[in-house]
PAPAVO-486993 format. One line per 4 residues: number of its first residue (from 1); their letters; for each residue x, y, z of C-alpha. Coordinates in steps of 0.1 Angstrom, whole numbers, plus 2048, in hexadecimal, padded with zeros to 3 digits. Each point is the difference from the previous one (the first is absolute). Layout:
NUM> a> X Y Z ~ ...
//
This chain:
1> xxxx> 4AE 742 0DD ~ 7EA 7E6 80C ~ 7F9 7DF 7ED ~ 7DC 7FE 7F7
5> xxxx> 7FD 7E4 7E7 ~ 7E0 7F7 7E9 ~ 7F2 7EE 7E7 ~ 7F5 813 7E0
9> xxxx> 7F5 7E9 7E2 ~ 811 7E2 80A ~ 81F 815 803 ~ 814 80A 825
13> xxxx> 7FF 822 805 ~ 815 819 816 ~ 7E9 819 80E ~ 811 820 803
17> xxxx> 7F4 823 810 ~ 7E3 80C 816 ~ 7E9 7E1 805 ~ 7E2 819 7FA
21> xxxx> 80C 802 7DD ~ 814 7E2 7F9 ~ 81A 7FE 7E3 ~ 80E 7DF 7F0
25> xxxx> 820 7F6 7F4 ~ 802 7DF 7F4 ~ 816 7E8 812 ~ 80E 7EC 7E4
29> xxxx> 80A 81D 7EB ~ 80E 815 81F ~ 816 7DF 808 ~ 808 7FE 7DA
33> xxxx> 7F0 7DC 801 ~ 819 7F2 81D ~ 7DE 802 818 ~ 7E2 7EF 7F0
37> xxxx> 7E3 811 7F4 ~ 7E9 7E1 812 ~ 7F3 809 822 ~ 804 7E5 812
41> xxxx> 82A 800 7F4 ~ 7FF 81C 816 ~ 800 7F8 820 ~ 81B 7EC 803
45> xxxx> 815 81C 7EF ~ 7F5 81A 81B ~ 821 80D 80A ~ 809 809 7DF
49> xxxx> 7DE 80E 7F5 ~ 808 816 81E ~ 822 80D 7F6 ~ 7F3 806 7DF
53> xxxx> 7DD 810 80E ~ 81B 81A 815 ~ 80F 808 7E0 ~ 7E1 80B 7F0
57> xxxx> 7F2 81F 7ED ~ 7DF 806 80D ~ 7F7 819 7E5 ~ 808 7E8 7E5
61> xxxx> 7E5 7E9 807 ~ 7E3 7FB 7EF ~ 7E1 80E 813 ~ 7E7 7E6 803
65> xxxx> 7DE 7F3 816 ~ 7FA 7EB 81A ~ 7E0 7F4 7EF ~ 819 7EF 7E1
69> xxxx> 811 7ED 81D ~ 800 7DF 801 ~ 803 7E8 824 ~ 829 80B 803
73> xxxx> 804 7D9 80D ~ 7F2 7EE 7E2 ~ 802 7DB 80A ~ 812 7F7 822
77> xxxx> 80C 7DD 807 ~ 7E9 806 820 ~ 7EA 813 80D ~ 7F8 802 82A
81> xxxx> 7EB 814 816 ~ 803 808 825 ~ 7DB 7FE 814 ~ 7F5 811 81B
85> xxxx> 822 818 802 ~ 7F6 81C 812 ~ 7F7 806 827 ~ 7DE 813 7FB
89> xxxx> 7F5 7ED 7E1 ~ 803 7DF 814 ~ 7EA 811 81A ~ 7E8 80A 7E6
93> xxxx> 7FF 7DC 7F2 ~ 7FA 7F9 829 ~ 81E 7E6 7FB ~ 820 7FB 818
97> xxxx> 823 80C 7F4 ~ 80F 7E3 7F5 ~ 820 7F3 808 ~ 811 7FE 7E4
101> xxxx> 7F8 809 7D5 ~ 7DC 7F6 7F2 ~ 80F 7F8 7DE ~ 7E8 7F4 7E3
105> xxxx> 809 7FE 7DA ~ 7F2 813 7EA ~ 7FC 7FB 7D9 ~ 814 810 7E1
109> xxxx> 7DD 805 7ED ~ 7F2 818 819 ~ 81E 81C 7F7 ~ 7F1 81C 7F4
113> xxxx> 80D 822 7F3 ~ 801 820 814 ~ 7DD 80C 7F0 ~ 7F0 7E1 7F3
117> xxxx> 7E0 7F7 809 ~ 7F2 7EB 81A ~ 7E1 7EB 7FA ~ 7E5 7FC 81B
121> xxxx> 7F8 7DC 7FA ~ 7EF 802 822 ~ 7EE 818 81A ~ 81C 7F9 819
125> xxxx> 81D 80C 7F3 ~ 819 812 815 ~ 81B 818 7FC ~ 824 7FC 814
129> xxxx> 81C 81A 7FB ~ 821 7EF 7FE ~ 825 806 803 ~ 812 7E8 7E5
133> xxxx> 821 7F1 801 ~ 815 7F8 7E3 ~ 81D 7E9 804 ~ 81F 805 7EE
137> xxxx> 81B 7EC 80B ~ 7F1 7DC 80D ~ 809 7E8 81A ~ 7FD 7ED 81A
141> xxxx> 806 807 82A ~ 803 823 7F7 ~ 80D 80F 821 ~ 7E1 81D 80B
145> xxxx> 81F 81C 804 ~ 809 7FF 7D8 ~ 7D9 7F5 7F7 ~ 7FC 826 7F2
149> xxxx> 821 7F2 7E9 ~ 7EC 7E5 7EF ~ 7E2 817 7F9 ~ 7FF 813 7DF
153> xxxx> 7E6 818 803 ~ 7DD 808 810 ~ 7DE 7FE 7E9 ~ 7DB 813 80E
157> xxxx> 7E8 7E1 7FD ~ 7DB 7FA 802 ~ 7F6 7DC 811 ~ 7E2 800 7F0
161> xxxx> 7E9 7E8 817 ~ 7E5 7EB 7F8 ~ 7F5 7FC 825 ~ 7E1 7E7 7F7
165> xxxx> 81B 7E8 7EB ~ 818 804 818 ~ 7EA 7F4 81E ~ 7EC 7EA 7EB
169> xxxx> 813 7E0 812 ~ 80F 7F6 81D ~ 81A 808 807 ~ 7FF 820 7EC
173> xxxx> 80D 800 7DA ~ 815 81E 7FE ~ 815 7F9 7E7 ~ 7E3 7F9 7E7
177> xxxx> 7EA 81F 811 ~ 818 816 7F8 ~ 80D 7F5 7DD ~ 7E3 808 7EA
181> xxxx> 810 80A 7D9 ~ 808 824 809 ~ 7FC 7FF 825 ~ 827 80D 803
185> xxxx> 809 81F 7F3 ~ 822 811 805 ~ 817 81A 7F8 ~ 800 819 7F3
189> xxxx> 823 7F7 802 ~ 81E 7EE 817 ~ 810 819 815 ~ 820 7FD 80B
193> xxxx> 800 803 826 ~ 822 7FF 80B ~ 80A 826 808 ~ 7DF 804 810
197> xxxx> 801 802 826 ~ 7DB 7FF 801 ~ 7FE 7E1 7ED ~ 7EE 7E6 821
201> xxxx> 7EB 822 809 ~ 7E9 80C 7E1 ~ 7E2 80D 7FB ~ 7E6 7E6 7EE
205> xxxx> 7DB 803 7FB ~ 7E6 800 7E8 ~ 7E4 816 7F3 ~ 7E0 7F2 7F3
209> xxxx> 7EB 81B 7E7 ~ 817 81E 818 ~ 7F5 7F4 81D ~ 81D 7EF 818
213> xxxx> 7FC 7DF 80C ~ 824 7F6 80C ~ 817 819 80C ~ 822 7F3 813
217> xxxx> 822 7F8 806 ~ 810 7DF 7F4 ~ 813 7FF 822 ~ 7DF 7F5 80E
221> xxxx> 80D 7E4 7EE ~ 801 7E2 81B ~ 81F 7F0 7E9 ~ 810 815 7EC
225> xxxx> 814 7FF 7E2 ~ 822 7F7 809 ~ 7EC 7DE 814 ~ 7EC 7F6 7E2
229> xxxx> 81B 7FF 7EB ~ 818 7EA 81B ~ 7E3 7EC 809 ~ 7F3 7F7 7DD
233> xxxx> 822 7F9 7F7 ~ 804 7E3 81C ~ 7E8 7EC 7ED ~ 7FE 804 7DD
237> xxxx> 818 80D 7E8 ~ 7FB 825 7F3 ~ 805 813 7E2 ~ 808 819 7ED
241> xxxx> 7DC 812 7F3 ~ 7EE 7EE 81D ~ 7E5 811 80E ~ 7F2 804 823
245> xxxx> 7E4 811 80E ~ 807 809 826 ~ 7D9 803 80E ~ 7E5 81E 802
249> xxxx> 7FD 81A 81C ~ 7DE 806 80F ~ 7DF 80E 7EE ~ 7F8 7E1 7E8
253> xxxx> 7DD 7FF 7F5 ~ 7FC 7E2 80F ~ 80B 805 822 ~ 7E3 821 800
257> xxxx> 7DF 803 812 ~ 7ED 7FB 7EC ~ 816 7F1 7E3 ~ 80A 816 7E3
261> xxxx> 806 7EE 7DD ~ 810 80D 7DE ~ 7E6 802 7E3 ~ 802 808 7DE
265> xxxx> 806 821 7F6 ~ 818 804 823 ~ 822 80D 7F8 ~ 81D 7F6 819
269> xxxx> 81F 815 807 ~ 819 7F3 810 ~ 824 813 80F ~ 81B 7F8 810
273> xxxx> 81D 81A 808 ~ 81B 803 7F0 ~ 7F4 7E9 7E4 ~ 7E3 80B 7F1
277> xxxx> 7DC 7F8 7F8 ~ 7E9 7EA 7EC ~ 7DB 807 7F5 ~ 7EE 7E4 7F8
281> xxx> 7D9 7FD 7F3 ~ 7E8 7E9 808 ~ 7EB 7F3 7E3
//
């Protein structure tokens, strides 16, 4: 069985079944209290949450909805994104590949849930589909051929983007532009990636009201997973529960002709295979 893990009041969650109708078995009481009922205790637990996860009874969980999720990574030490990621979105953006990770910080405050809200706090808000990393066992000079061993799980994300904030100086402020309260939802859940042999080619994109805006395949990715991880590693010290966005593929609001914002009343739906989706209103 695959390890999906989430955060239901406060509480880690195993989530157990089909992902179209999710059951839960709390983690703590499965464990009988040896794994922590905290979230963020979690991820540097992952190989056992796995052998536990295999020994699981789906049909004893308890069903339960994605809307009474909370964000499944709570409060990371850190939080990082990757910009400009993707070979057609940097074309879109009419910027060069660069040579090596755009990496910017983002904030713990901007975490959302996989359905909260997002408030439009301006009429240039942008949406960016996101694949998520979540670290589970830290480090430093993390060798790229046993990165995928240091990563816990996989998150869908929204990089919610206020475009005038973030090119309101120069140089740009991304971090701040894309770190509003709520600007960062994830979820629904961390998936467990390692028996998936698609897991550096999946399908990610985004709907906005039904109608497709981003439609691709994270290996348009320009650096992928495995190189984040090694390269982050060489200068700063990760851990477990940390969380990295790894950069949007093509069809960003922004990057249109003309430019196409989020508004209130907009609802965002986000997907990523083999993980799941998040639906997120804007208010």
């Amino acid at each position: 069985m695959t390890l999906r893990l989430a955060n239901l009041k406060g509480r880690a969650q195993f989530i157990v079944g089909d992902i179209a109708s999710p059951r839960a078995i709390d983690v703590a009481t499965a464990s009988n209290n040896s794994l922590s009922a905290d979230p963020m205790l979690c991820f540097a637990h992952w190989d056992s949450l796995k052998k536990l996860a295999a020994t699981l009874d789906a049909s004893s969980g308890t069903p339960v909805a994605i809307a009474d999720l909370s964000c499944p990574v709570p409060q990371p030490r850190q939080m990082f994104a990757v910009g400009l990621n993707y070979r057609q979105h940097a074309a879109e953006m009419g910027s060069p590949l660069p040579p090596l990770p755009l990496v910017f910080a983002k904030f713990q405050s901007s975490l959302n849930s996989p359905t909260g809200n997002i408030e439009i706090l301006s009429d240039t808000v942008d949406y960016e589909s996101e694949l998520v990393i979540i670290v589970g066992k830290g480090g430093r000079y993390i060798n790229e051929d046993t990165a995928w061993d240091h990563v816990a799980g996989l998150c869908v994300g929204q990089d919610v983007s206020d475009r005038g904030l973030q090119y309101m100086g120069s140089p740009p402020q991304f971090s701040l532009g894309k770190s509003r309260v709520g600007y960062s939802p994830i979820g629904p859940w961390v998936t467990d990636m390692s028996n998936n042999n698609k897991r550096d080619d999946l399908k990610l994109g985004c709907t906005v009201n039904g109608e497709q805006r981003q439609d691709t395949q994270t290996s348009d990715m320009i650096f992928g997973i495995a190189h984040i991880v090694a390269y982050m590693s060489t200068i700063v010290e990760l851990f477990p529960g940390d969380v990295i966005y790894t950069g949007s593929p093509f069809g960003v609001g922004h990057g249109r002709k003309p430019q196409l914002y989020l508004k209130p009343g907009d609802v965002v739906e986000t997907t990523l295979e083999g993980v799941g989706t998040i639906t997120n209103r804007c208010i």
